[in-house]
N, C-alpha and C positions, 0 to 999 in steps of 0.2 A: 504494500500500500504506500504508494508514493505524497508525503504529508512536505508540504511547502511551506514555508515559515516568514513570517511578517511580523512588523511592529504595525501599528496602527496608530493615526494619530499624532506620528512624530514630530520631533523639531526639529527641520531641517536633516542632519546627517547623524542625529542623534536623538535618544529618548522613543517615546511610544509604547504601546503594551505589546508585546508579543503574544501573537492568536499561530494556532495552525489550520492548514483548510488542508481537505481535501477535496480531488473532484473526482468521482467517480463514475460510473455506467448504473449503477444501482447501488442504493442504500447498502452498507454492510447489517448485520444485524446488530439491533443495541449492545449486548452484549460485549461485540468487539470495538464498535467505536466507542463505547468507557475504557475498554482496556488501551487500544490505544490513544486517547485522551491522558490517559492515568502517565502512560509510556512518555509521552511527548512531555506533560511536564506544566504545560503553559496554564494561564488561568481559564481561557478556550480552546476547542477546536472545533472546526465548523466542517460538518460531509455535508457536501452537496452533489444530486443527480439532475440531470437531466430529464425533464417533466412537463410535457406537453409544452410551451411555448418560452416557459421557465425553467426554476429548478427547484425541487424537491430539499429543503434545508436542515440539519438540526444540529444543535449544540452541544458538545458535552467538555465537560470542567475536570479537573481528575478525578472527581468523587460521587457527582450528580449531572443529569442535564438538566441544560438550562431550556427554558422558551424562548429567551431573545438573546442574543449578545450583542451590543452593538460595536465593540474595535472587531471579533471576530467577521462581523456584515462586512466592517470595510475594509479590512485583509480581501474576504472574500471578492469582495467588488474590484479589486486589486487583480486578485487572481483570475478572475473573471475576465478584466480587459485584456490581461495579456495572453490569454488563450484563445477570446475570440473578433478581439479587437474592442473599443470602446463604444461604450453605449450604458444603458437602463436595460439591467436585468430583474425581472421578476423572480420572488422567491416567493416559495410558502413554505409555512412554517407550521410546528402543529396547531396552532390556537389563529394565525393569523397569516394575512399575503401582505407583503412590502415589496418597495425595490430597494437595489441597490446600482447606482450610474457611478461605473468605476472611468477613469482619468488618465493618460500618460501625456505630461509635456516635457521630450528633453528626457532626461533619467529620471524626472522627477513624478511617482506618482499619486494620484489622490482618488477618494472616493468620497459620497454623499449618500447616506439610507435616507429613506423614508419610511419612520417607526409607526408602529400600529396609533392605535388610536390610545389617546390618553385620559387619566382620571387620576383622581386624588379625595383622600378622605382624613382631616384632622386625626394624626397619633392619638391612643387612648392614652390617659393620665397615667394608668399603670405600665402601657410600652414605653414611655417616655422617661418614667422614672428606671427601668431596668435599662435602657439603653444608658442613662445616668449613671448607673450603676457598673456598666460595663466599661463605659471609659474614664470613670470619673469623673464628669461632670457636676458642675456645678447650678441650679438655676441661673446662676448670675452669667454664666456664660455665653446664653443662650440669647440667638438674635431674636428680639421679641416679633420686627418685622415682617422675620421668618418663621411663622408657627413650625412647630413638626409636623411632620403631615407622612402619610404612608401615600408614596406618588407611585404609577405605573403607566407604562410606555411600552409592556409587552412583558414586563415582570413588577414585582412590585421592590420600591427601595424606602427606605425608612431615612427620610429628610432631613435632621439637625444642625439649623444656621447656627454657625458662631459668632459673638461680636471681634473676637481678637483672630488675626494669622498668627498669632507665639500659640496662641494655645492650639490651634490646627496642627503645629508642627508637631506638638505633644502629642499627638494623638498615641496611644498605648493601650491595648485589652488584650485579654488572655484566649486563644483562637479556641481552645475546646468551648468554653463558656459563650462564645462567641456565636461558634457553629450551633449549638443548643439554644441559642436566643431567636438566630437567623431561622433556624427551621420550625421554631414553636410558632414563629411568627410568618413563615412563609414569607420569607424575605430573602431577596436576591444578594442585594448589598445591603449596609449602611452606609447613607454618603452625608458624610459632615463638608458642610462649607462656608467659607465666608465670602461675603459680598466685598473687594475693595471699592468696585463703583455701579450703577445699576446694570452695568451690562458686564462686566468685569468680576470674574467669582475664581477662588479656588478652592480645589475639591481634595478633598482623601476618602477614597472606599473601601471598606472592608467587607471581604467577600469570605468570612469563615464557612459559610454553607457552602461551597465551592472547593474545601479543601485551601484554600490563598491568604495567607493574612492581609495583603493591599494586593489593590488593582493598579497599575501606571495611570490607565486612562479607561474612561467606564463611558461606551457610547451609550446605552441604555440609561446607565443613570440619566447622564445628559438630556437623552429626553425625557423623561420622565421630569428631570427639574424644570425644564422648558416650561412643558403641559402646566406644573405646578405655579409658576410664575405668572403664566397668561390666567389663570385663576383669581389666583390672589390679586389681580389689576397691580400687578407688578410692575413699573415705568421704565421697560427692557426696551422699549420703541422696537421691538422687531427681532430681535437678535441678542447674542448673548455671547462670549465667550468664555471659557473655564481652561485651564490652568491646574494640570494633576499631575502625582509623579514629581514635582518639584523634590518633597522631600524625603523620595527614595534613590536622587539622586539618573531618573529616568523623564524629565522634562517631556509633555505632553501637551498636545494642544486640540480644544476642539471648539469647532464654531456650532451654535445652535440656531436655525431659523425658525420663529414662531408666528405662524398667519392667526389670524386675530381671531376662528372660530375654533367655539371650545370644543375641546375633545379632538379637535382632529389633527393627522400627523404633524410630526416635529422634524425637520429634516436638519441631518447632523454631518458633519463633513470634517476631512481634515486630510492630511498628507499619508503617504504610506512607504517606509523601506524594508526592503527585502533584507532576511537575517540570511 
């Protein structure tokens, strides 16, 4: 099974998350695509087949799969153009259809998804306080602008704005307690972030239900916080960019477009290098 490797996201000739794709003739069975997930290592891998005018997608993490990933889509989209040239590929996925319009200008290349449809529902008092409890949080910490909120964009991620980037850098919890939080609560990630300006955020996710302590760069959260933002009448005018992976030393970068109706796709983009 031949697995191609990307960062997703990158900055420039450095940084991004590393996904693996493959593309295949047919699905292998679940089974082998965890084991070789598990093999590869990364915090994705995305198999995708060839399916009526698309392609047939699904995720897996080294320990779970996932419903959406978004750095793996845009690996994928990456892979995509240089196998069949550039353009908007349709995927479907198990719960939902998106595309992904993969890019090459030069060596340099990029892709853009368009995530499923979004929704958000205010943290309960009680998730809010365990996720406190998990990284140590303090009420005071917490951007009041930015309720918690459990946001999803084709999975769900648990929300927590910070007022400080010192304390974003802090971020620290214990990944068993972590993974047992994340799956009680069927939760993809947690993505803490802080706003430096209304369109300017940075992020750190923790992915313990995925087997990963941090994500570099989390396209899924991404949108999800987009959805989240256009919600709350958030003053994004349009767009958004985040900022991950800074402080694992794997600089990341993604742009988020948000059209003004609610609930509907978030289209997320950034650069792609081959590992």
């Amino acid at each position: 099974m031949n697995v191609q490797r990307f960062a997703a996201f990158s900055d420039g000739d450095t940084g991004g998350n590393p996904a693996g794709v493959v593309l295949c003739d047919r699905l292998p069975p679940a089974e082998l695509m965890q084991q070789v997930a598990a093999e590869v290592g990364y915090s994705e891998t995305a198999f995708a087949a060839p399916s009526g005018d698309g392609w047939r997608v699904r995720y897996f993490a080294p320990q779970v799969e996932i419903p959406f990933c978004g750095h793996a889509t845009i690996a994928l989209g990456a892979a995509l153009a240089q196998e069949n040239g550039e353009g908007v590929f349709p995927l479907q996925l198990n719960d939902s259809a998106i595309t992904v319009e993969g890019r090459r200008t030069g060596p340099v290349m990029s892709a853009a998804l368009q995530s499923p449809p979004t929704r958000n529902a205010p943290a309960s008092a009680d998730r809010v306080a365990e996720a406190q409890a998990l990284f140590a949080l303090s009420a005071s910490d917490l951007d009041p602008r930015i309720p918690p909120a459990i946001a999803n964009a084709g999975a769900n991620h648990l929300i927590l704005a910070l007022r400080r980037r010192e304390r974003l850098s802090q971020m620290a919890y214990d990944l068993e307690s972590g993974r047992a939080f994340m799956a009680a609560a069927a939760l993809a990630t947690v993505s803490l972030i802080v706003a430096e300006t209304v369109q300017l955020f940075h992020a750190r996710n923790a992915f313990a239900v995925g087997g990963v302590y941090e994500d570099p760069a989390t396209g899924a959260a991404a949108a999800a916080l987009g959805g989240y933002l256009r919600d709350l009448a958030w003053p994004h005018d349009g767009a958004i960019d985040i900022i991950q992976g800074e402080d694992m030393g794997m600089r990341s970068l993604l742009h988020a477009q948000i059209p003004p109706e609610p609930g509907s796709s978030i289209r997320v983009s950034g650069t792609v290098r081959r590992l």
